[in-house]
C-alpha positions as CSV (number, residue, x, y, z in Angstrom):
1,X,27.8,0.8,22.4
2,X,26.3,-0.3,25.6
3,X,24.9,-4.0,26.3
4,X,21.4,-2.7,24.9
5,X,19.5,-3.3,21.5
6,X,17.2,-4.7,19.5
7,X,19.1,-7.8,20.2
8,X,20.3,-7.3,24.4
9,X,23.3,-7.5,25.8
10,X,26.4,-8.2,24.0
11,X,30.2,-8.1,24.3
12,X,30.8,-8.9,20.4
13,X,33.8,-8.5,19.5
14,X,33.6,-8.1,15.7
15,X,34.4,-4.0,14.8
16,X,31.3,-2.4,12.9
17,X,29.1,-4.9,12.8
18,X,26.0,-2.7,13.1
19,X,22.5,-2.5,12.1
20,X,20.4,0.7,12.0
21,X,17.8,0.9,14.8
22,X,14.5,0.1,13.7
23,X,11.9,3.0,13.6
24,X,9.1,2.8,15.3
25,X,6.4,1.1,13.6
26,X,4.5,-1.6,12.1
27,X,7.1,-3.7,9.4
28,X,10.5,-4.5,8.7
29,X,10.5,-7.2,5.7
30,X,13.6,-9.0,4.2
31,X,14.2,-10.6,1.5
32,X,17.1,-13.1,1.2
33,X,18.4,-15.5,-2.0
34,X,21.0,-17.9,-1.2
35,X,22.6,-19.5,-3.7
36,X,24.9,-22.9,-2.9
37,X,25.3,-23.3,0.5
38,X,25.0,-20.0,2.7
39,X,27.9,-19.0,5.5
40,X,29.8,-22.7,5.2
41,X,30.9,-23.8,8.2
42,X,34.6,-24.6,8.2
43,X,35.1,-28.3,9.8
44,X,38.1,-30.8,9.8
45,X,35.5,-33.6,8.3
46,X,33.8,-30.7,6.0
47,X,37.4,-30.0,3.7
48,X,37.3,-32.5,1.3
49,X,35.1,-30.1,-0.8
50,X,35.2,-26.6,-1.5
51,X,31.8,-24.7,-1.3
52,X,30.5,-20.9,-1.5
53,X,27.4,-19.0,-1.2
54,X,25.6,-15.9,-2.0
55,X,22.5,-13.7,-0.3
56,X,21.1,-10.6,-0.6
57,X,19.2,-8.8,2.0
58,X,17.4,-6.0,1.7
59,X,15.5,-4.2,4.9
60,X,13.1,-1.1,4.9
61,X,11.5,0.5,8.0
62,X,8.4,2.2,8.9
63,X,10.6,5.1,9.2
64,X,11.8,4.7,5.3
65,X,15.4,3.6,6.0
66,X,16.9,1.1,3.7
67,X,19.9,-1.9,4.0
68,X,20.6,-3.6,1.4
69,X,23.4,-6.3,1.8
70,X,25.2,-8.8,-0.7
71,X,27.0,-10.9,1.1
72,X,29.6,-13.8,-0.2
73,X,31.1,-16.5,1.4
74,X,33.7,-19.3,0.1
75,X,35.4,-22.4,1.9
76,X,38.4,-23.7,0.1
77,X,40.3,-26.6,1.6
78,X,43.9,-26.0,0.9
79,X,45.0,-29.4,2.1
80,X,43.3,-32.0,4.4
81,X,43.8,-30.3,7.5
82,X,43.9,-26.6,6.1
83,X,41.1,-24.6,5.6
84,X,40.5,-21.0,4.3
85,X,37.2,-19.2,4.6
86,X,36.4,-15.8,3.1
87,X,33.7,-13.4,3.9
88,X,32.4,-10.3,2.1
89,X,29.6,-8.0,2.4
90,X,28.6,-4.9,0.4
91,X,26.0,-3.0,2.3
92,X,24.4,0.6,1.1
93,X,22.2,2.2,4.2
94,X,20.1,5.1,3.0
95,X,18.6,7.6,6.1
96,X,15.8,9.9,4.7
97,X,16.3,13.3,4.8
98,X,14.4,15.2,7.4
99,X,10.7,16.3,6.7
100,X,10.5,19.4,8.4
101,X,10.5,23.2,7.6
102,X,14.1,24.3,7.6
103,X,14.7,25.7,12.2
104,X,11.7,24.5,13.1
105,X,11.5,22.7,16.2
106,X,10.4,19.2,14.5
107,X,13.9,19.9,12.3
108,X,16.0,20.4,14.6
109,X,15.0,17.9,17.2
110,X,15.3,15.1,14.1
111,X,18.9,16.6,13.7
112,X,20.2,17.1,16.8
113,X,19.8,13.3,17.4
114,X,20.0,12.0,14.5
115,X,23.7,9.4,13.7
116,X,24.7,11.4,10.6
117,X,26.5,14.5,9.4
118,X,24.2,16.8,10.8
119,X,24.5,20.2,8.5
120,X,22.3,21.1,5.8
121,X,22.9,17.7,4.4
122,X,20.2,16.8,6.9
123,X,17.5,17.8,4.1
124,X,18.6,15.3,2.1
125,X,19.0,11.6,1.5
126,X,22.1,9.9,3.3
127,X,23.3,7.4,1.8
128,X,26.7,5.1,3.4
129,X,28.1,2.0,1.6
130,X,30.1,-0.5,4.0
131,X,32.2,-2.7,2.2
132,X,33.7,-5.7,4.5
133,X,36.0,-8.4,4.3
134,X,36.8,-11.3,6.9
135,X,39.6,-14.3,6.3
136,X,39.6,-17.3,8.2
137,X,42.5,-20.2,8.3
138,X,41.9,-22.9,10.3
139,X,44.1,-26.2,10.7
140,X,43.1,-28.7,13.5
141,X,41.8,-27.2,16.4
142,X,42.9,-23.8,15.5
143,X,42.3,-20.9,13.4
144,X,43.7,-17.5,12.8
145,X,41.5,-14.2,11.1
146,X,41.7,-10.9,9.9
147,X,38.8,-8.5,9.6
148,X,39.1,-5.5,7.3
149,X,35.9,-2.8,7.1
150,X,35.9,0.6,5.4
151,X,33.3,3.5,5.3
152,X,33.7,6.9,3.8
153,X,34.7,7.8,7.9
154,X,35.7,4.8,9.3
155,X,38.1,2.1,8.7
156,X,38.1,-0.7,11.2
157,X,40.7,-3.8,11.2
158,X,41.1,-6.7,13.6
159,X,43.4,-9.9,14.2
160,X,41.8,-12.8,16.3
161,X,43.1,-16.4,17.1
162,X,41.3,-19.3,18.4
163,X,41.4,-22.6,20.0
164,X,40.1,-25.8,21.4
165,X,40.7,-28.9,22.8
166,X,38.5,-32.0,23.6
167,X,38.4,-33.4,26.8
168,X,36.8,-36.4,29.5
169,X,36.7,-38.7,26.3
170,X,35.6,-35.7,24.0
171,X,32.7,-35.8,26.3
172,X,34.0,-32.0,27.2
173,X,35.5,-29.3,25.2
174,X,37.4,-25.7,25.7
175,X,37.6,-23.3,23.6
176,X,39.8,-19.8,24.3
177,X,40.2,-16.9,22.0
178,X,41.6,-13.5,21.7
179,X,41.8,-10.6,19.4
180,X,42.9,-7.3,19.0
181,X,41.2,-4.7,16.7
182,X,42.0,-0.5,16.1
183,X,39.7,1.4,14.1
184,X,39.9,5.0,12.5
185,X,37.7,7.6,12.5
186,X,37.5,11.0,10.1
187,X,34.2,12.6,10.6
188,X,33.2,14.0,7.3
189,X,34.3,17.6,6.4
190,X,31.2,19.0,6.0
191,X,29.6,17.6,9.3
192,X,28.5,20.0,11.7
193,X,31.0,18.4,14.8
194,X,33.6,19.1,17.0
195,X,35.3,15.6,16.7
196,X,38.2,15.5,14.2
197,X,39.9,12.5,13.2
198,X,40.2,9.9,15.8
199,X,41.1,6.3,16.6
200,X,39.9,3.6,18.8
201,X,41.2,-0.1,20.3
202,X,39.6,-3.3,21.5
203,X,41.3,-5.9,23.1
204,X,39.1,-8.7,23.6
205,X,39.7,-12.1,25.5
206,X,37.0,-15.2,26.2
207,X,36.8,-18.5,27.6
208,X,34.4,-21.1,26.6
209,X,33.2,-24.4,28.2
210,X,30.7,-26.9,26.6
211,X,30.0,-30.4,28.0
212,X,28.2,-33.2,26.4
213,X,25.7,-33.8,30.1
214,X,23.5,-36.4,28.3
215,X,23.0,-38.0,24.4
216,X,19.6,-35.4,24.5
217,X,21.6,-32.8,26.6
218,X,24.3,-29.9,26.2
219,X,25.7,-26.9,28.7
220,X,28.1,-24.5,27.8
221,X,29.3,-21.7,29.8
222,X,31.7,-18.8,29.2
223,X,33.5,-15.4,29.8
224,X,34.2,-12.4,27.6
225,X,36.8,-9.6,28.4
226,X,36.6,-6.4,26.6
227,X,39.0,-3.2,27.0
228,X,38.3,0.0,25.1
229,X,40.1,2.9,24.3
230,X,39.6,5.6,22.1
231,X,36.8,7.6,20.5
232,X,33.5,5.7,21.8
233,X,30.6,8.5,21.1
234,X,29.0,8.9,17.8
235,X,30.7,12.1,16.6
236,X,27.8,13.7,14.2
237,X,25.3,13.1,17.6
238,X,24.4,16.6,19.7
239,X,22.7,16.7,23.2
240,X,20.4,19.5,24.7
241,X,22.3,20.8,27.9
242,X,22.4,23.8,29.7
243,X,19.9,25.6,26.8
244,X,21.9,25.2,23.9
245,X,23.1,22.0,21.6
246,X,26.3,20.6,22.3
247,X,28.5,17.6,20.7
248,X,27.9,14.6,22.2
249,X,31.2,13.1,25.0
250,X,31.5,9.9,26.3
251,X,34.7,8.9,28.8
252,X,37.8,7.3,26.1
253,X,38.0,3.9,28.1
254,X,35.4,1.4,29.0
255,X,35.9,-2.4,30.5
256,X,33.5,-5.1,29.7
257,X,33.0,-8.1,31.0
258,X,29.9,-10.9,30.5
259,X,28.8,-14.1,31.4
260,X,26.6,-16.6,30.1
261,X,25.3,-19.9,30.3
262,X,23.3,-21.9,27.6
263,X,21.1,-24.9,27.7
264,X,20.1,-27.4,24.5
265,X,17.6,-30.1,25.3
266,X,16.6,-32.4,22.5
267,X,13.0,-33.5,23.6
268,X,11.6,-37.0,22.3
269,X,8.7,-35.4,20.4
270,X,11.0,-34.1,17.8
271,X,11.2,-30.8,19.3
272,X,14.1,-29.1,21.0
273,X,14.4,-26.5,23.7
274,X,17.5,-23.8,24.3
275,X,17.5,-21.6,27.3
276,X,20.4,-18.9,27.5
277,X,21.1,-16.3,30.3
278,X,23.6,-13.3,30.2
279,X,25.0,-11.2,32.9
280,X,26.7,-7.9,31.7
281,X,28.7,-5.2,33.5
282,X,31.0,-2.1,32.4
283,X,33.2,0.1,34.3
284,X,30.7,2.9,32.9
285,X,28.2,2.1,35.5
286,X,25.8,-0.2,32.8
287,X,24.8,-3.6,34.6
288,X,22.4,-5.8,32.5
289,X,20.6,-8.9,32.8
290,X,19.8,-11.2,29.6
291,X,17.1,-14.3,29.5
292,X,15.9,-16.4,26.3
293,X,14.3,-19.2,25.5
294,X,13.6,-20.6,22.0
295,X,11.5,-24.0,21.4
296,X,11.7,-25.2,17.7
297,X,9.2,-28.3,16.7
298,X,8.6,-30.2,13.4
299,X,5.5,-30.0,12.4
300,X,6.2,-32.7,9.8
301,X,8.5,-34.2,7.4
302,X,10.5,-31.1,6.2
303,X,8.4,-28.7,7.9
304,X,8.7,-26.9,11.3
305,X,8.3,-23.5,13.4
306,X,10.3,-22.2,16.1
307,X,9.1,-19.9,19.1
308,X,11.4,-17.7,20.9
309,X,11.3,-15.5,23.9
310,X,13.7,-12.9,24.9
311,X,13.7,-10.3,28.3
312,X,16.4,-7.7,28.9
313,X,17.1,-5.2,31.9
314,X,20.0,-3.0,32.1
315,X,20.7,-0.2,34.4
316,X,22.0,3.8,33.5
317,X,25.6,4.9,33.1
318,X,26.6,6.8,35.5
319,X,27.0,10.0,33.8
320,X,23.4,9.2,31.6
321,X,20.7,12.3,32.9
322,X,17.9,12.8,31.0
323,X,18.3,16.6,31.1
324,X,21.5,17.9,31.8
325,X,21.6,21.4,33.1
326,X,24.7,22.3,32.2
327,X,26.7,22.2,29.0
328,X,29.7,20.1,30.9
329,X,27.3,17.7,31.5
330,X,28.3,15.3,34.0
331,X,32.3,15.5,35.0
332,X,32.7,16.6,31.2
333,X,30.3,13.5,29.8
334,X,27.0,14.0,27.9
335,X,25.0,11.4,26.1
336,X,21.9,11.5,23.4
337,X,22.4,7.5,23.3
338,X,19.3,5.9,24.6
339,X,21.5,2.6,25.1
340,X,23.4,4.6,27.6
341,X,19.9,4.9,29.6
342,X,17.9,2.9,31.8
343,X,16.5,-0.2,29.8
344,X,14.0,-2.9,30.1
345,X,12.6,-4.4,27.0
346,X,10.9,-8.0,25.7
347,X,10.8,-9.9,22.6
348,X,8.4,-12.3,21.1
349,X,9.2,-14.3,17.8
350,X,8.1,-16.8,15.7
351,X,9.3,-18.6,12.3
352,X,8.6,-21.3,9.8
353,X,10.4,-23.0,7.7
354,X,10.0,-25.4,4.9
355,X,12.1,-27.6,2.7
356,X,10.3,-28.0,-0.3
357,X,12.8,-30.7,-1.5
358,X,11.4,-33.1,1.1
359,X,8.0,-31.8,0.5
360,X,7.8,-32.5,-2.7
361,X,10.4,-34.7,-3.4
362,X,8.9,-36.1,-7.0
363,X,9.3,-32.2,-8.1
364,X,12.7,-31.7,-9.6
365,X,12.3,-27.9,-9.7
366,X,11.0,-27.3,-6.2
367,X,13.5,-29.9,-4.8
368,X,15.8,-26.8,-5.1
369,X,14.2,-24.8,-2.9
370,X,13.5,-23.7,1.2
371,X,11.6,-20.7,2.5
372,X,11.1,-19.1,5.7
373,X,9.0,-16.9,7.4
374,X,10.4,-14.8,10.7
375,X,7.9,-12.4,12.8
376,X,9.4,-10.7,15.7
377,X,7.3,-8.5,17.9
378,X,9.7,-5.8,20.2
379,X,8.8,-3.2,22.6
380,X,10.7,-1.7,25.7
381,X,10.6,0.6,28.8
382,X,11.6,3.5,25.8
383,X,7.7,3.7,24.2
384,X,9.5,2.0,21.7
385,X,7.8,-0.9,19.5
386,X,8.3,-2.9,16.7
387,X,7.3,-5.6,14.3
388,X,9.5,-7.2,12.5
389,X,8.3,-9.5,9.6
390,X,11.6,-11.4,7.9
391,X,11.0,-13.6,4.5
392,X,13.6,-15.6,3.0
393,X,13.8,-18.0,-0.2
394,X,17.2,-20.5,-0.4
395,X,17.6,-21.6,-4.0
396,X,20.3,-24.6,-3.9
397,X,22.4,-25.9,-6.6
């Protein structure tokens, strides 16, 4: 996966996180319940009580394809100074089948690039359930985790710690973290693909500074390292070269490496202002350039919207072509990824929010209850768009 996406340039480190790319069109909607507190943060001062939360999410495209998620998360204080958090997610992704006349052209280009088993299967629905499971153990300033995910053809597993320290009368603070995650791969049998069973390894390394410049004011700055090895191309994706369809081949290492720096200002009309910028570059030939903004504002008691910018540039791998003329591609390498191509893209957002408990605050039922509303508009150098429309109700007990 390269720095580019519906959501730029990224070095994350967490295995198999992904998200289908959105199809071209007009709406994505969501629809989230959260019950207790959703994703607790685990604090020294936040032990003394345990706490857990539910959502579901559920996402259709323009293009028909489906996510539906049920995530679960738990914080359990083991002893004053010991915390365990547990993450898990269940998420079914169903891909259409194609809707074209068996070898026609309109078929077989759907196919051909298309991130599933590609044989006959093709004319029918897809359907892959991710189940996922994260620990967390935390005492003090540091905290150890394991990450478990299994597919029917891939099982991914990583081990991180962390730590940080305060500094300059806690007026600074450092943060450095490593881990180390190896994954599996089994294409399935009936898959039209020349990649058997395969394996790949991250090692992954960062260094994070975040200084306290004024009471109104934050900067934080960082690094991430990122070494890959192992199967990195999706093995069910083919690529036109040389007159004829061949499996998809990128190189087995990759080196990664980003920058950023991030800006909060708290601004006295009770509205704040963040400003991010990312540099990313890979030993694949991919360079990319990240910017953001995002202004959030109360529009009264218990009620306010946020407005968000986002521009992203990268440049081509070196062994990206958009035609290759021969089936060895370029020293071997042959890619149907449009990540792996040229990229320039821009997104506009918007959201509200509401918290109908201080709304209505003499209403004991509605006192329970937030909603928000997320629209995103996306469109890049690909003559790709989309809108993205995200609703969410949080139901607290």
């Amino acid at each position: 996966m390269s720095g580019a996406d519906l959501h730029g340039a990224s070095c994350a480190v967490a295995p198999r996180a992904r998200r289908p790319r959105v199809a071209p069109g007009w709406i994505v909607v969501g629809l989230a319940l959260a019950a207790g507190v959703a994703r607790p943060a685990l604090a020294e001062d936040a032990l003394e009580d345990a706490a857990s939360g539910s959502m579901v999410r559920y996402f259709i495209d323009s293009g028909h394809v489906t996510v539906r998620s049920f995530v679960n998360d738990a914080t359990v204080a083991l002893r004053k100074d010991l915390g365990l958090t547990l993450h898990w997610n269940n998420e079914k992704v169903t891909v259409p089948a194609i809707q074209a006349p068996v070898g026609s052209r309109e078929a077989i280009d759907a196919i051909t690039t298309a991130s599933r088993p590609i044989s006959n299967d093709a004319y029918r629905d897809f359907v892959k359930v991710r189940n996922e499971l994260q620990a967390g153990l935390a005492r003090g300033p540091a905290t150890v985790d394991y990450y478990y995910s299994t597919e029917s053809d891939y099982l991914a597993q990583q081990v991180g710690a962390h730590y940080n320290h305060d500094l300059a009368g806690r007026q600074l603070n450092l943060a450095v973290g490593t881990s180390y995650g190896w994954d599996a791969v089994e294409p399935l049998a009936d898959s039209d693909t020349q990649t058997g069973p395969d394996t790949r390894t991250t090692l992954h390394g960062n260094v994070v500074a975040t200084s306290i410049l004024t009471p109104s004011s934050i900067v934080r700055f960082g690094v991430e390292l990122n070494e890959v090895q192992g199967l990195q191309h999706n093995p069910y994706r083919h690529v036109y070269a040389g007159g004829t369809s061949v499996a998809e081949r990128h190189p087995d290492h990759r080196q990664r490496a980003d920058a950023f720096m991030k800006f909060n200002q708290y601004l006295p009309n009770r509205s704040s202002l963040k400003l991010n910028y990312r540099f990313y570059r890979d030993d694949w030939g991919i360079v990319s350039h990240e910017v953001g903004t995002r202004l959030a504002q109360y529009l009264t008691r218990g009620f306010y919207a946020q407005y968000q910018y986002r521009w992203y540039a990268q440049t081509a791998a070196d062994f990206y072509r958009p035609e290759y003329e021969t089936a060895s591609g370029v020293e071997g390498y042959l890619t149907g990824d449009y990540r792996m191509g040229p990229l320039s893209s821009h997104l506009f957002g918007v959201s509200l929010a509401a918290d109908l408990g201080v709304l209505t605050p003499d209403t004991p039922l509605w006192r329970r209850f937030g909603i928000t509303l997320d629209y995103e508009r996306y469109f890049n150098s690909n003559n790709y768009s989309a809108d993205i429309l995200e609703t969410g109700v949080e139901l607290r007990f």
